[in-house]
Every structure is written in structure tokens, then in C-alpha cells.
C-alpha positions in Angstrom: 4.9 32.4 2.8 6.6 29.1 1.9 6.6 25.9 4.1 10.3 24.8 5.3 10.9 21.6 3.8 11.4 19.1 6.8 14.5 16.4 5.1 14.0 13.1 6.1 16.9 11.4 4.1 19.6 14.0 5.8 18.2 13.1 8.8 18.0 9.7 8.3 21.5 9.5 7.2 22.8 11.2 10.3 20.9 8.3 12.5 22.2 5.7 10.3 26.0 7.0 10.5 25.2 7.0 15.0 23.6 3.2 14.3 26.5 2.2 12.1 29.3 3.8 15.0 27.7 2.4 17.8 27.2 -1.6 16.0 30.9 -1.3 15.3 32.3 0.6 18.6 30.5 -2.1 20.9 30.8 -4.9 17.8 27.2 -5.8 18.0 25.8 -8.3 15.4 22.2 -7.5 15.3 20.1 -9.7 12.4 16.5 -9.1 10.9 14.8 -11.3 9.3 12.0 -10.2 6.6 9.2 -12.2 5.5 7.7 -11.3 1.7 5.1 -13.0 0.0 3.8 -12.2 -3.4 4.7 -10.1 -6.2 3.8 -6.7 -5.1 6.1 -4.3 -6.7 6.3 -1.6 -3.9 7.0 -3.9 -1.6 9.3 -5.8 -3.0 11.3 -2.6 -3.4 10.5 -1.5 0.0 12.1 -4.6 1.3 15.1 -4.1 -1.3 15.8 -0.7 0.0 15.5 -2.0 3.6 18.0 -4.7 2.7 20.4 -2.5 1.6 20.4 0.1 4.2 20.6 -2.6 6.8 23.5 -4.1 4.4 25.5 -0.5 4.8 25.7 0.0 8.9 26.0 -3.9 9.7 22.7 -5.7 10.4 22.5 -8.8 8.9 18.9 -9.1 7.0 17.4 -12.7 6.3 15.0 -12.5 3.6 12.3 -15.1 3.5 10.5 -14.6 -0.2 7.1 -17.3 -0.5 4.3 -16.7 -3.7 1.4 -14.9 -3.7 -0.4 -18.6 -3.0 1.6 -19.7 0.0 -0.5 -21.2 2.5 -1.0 -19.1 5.8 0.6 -22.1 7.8 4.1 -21.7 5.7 4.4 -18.4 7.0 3.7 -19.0 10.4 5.7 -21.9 10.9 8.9 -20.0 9.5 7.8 -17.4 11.8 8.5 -20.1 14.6 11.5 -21.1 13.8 12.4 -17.6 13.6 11.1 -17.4 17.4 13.0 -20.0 18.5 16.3 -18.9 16.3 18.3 -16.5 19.5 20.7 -15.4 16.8 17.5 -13.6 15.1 16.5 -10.1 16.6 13.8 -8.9 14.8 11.0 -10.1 12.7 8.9 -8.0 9.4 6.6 -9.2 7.7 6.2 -6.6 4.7 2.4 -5.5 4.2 0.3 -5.6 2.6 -0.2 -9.5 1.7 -1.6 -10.9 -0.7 -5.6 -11.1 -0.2 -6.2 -15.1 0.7 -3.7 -14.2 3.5 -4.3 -12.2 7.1 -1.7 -10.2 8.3 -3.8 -10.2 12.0 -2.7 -14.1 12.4 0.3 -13.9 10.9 1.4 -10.8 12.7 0.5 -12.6 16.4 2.8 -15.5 15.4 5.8 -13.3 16.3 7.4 -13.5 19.1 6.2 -10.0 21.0 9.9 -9.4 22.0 11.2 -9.3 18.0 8.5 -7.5 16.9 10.4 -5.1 15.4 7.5 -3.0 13.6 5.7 -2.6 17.1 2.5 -4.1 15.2 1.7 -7.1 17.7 -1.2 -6.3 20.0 1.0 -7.8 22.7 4.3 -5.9 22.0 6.0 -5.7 25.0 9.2 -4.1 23.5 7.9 0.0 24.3 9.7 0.9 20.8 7.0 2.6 18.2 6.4 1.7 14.7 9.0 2.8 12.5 6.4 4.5 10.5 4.9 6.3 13.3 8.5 7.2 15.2 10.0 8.8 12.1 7.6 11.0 11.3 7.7 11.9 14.8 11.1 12.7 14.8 10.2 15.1 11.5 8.0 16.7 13.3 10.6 17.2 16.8 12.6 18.8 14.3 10.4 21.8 13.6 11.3 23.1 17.2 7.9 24.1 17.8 6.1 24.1 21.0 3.9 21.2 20.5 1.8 21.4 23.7 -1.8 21.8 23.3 -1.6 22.0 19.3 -4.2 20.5 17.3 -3.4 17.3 15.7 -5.4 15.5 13.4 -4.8 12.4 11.6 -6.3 11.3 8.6 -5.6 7.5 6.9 -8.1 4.8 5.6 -7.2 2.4 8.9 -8.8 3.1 11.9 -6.1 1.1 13.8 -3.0 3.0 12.1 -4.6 6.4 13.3 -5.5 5.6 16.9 -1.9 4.4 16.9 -0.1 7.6 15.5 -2.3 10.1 17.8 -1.1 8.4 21.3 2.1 9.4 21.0 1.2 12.6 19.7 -0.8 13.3 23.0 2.5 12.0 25.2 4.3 14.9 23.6 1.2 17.4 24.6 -0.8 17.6 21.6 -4.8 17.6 21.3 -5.0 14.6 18.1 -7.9 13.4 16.8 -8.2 10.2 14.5 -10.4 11.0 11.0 -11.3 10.1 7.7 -10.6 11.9 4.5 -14.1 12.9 4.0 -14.0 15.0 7.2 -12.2 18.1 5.3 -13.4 20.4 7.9 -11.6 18.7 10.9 -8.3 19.2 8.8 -8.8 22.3 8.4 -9.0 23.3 11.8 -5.6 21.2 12.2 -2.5 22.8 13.5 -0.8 19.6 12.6 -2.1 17.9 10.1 -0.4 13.3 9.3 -1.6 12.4 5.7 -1.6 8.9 5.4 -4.4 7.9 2.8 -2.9 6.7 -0.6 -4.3 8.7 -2.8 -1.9 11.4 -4.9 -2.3 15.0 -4.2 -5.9 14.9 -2.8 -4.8 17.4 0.3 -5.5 21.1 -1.5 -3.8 24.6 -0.5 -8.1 25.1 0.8 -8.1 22.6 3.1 -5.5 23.2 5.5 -5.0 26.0 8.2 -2.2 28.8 7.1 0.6 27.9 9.2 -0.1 24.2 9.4 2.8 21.5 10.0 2.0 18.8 7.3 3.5 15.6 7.1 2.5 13.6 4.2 3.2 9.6 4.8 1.6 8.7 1.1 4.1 6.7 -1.2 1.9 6.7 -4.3 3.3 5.4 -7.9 1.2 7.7 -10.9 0.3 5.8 -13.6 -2.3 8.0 -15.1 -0.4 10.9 -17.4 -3.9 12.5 -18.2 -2.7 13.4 -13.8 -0.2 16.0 -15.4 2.3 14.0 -14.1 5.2 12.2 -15.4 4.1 7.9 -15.6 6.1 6.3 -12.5 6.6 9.4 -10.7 6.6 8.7 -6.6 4.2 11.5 -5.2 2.2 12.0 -1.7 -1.2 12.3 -0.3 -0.4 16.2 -0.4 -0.6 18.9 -3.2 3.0 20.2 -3.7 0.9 24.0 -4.0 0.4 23.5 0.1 4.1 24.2 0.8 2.9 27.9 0.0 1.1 28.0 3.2 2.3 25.5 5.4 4.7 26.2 7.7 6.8 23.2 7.4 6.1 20.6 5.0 7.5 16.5 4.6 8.5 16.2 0.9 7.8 12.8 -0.9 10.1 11.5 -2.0 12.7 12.4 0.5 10.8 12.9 3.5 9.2 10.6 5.8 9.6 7.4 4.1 13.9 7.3 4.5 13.2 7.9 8.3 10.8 4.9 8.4 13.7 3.0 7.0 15.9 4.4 10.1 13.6 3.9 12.7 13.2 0.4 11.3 17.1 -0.2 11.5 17.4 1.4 15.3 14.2 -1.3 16.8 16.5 -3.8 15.0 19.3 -2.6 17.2 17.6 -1.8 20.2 15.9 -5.5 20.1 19.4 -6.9 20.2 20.6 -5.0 23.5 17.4 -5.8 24.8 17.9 -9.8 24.3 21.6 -9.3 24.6 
């Protein structure tokens, strides 16, 4: 048995191409603006990459760049004026932050209607996190009857997990929230969302045969004594699972191009919804 590889960056091409057709077809001019403080690598190129598929289909991206020691108050009064700017459709503020700064406050300065990562605990838009509707839309893609499967999801945030497992019970499925310590919950998972930041820790011996596994961890190896090559990008899953899964996300190449999609379509749909 060998897991069928589930592509995110076909897919997400094909929803950029509709996004790209429909912004020119009905000449929309949708703009996001993106908010980055501090020097943190992975997000900078996270927000690069963001930039420049934006850049490609014709949403106009605003980037906002402040140091690792800006002052919570800069941020939230550009965040203002970004409220109060109609020509601006969506607002991200890339996590994480640096430490001195909270993302909670900074977060609830948006405006509720351009909160285009669905992240504000007012969020009256009913679009999802991009990083919780692409994987979704991975996981649609496997055709399988989801009702009354086993879901479990296993992350570090209490809040992120909650969050992925509601919609996962609108399409039918039975998910649970857990911790990676629990190994003996994942095992009993018939899908199983990896979202914890730590490279390879998901074995072949602790998931079901059969399992659908999506794997959300972005993780940069540094250590070679790994096995691996320094710099790789690798996930929260062993690549030995794919020999008994039954469909797998690859990283790279799997969920983290459809978070970039899903990211670009809120940005659209925000600006029919103002518009």
C-alpha cells in the first residue's frame, strides 16, 4: 500500500487561474494590505511568496514592514488607518510577532469585516482561515465519504485545533482536539491534521492503516546529524507514513500553496462583500 499524494500546488494553481479570470472578467481591484514586524525569516518569505502570488492574478498587496522593537501602538494605529482606508479589503498581520508584542490586541484592532485570515474573535465575514480552508479543500479532494469518520487534530495551540475541528464536524466528521503526547488518540484517527512544528515526529506506528494524513508543519532542518540535507523544508510527518496511509499531503507542495490560495480568494470575496 502506498498513500496517494494529495497536490496542493496543482490545485492551488487551478483556483488561482479561476481568481485571476474572474478579477479580470468583472475588473475588480481587490487590495491587501500585510503588516510584518521583525526579522523572522519564515515569515518574511511567507509574506514574499504571498506578495507575489497576489502580484500574478491582480490583487494589489500593501506591505507594512516595522522592527522587531516597534511599539504595540505603531501597529495598531496603522491598522486604523487601514480601517478607515475603503480602497483596502483585507488586512494580515503575519504571525508569529516578535515576543514584547501580542498578536490577541493587535489582531482585535482589525476591522472584523477585513479580517481576511478569519482570526478576529468577532469575524463577522463566515469565510475560514486560509490555513484551515485549504487543507480542507485537500481533504474534499480524496472523494471519500467523510460522515462519521474519526478526526483528530493534533497542534501545540489549543485555539488553532478547536478551530480546525468545527468545520470538520459541519462536513459530518467525529473530530477531536489533542496534544502530541496523546499518540494513542492518533492512532485511533481515520483522519489525522498534523500541525505541531516539529520535523518528522508522526511514525508509520502511530497512525491507523488507511488513515488520511495531512501534515500542516513548515519546518526548516538545520541539524544534519537529522539525516537530512541543512535547509531542507520538511513536515510534522515521517515521509515512511505514505506506505500506509491512504492519502497523504506532501511538504513541500501540499498544504501550504493552498493556504496561499485560500488567502488570495478571502481577499477577493472581502471585496464583493464591501463592494
Amino acid at each position: 500500500m502506498s498513500a496517494i499524494i494529495l497536490d496542493g500546488k496543482s490545485e492551488a494553481q487551478k483556483i488561482r487561474e479561476a481568481i485571476k479570470r474572474e478579477i479580470s472578467e468583472q475588473s475588480l481591484k481587490p487590495c491587501l494590505a500585510v503588516i510584518l514586524a521583525g526579522e523572522d525569516p519564515a515569515s518574511r518569505l511567507y509574506v514574499e511568496l504571498k506578495q507575489k502570488a497576489a502580484a500574478e492574478i491582480g490583487i494589489e498587496v500593501r506591505r507594512y514592514d516595522y522592527p522587531a522593537d516597534a511599539e504595540e501602538r505603531e501597529l495598531t494605529d496603522r491598522i486604523r488607518e487601514l480601517n478607515a482606508d475603503p480602497s483596502v479589503n483585507g488586512i494580515l498581520v503575519q504571525l508569529p510577532l516578535p515576543p514584547a508584542l501580542n498578536p490577541n490586541a493587535i489582531i482585535a484592532a482589525i476591522d472584523p469585516a477585513k479580517d481576511v485570515d478569519g482570526f478576529h474573535p468577532k469575524n463577522s465575514t463566515g469565510l475560514l482561515s486560509p490555513g484551515i480552508a485549504g487543507p480542507l479543500e485537500l481533504l474534499k479532494k480524496t472523494d471519500v465519504e467523510l460522515k462519521d469518520l474519526r478526526a483528530v487534530v493534533v497542534g501545540n495551540s489549543a485555539v488553532y485545533t478547536q478551530s480546525f475541528c468545527d468545520p470538520l464536524r459541519v462536513l459530518g466528521c467525529r473530530a477531536e482536539p489533542t496534544y502530541p503526547e496523546n499518540t494513542e488518540l492518533m492512532r485511533q484517527a481515520d483522519i489525522l491534521v498534523v500541525a505541531i512544528g516539529r520535523p518528522g515526529f508522526v511514525k508509520p506506528d502511530m497512525i491507523k492503516k488507511g488513515a488520511i494524513v495531512i501534515d500542516i508543519g513548515t519546518n526548516k532542518v538545520n541539524d544534519p546529524s537529522a539525516g537530512l540535507k541543512a535547509g531542507k523544508t520538511v513536515g510534522d510527518v515521517d515521509p515512511e507514513v505514505a506506505k500506509k496511509a491512504s492519502f497523504m499531503t506532501p511538504v513541500p507542495g501540499g498544504v501550504g500553496p493552498m493556504t496561499v490560495a485560500m488567502l488570495l480568494k478571502n481577499t477577493v470575496e472581502l471585496y464583493k462583500q464591501q463592494n
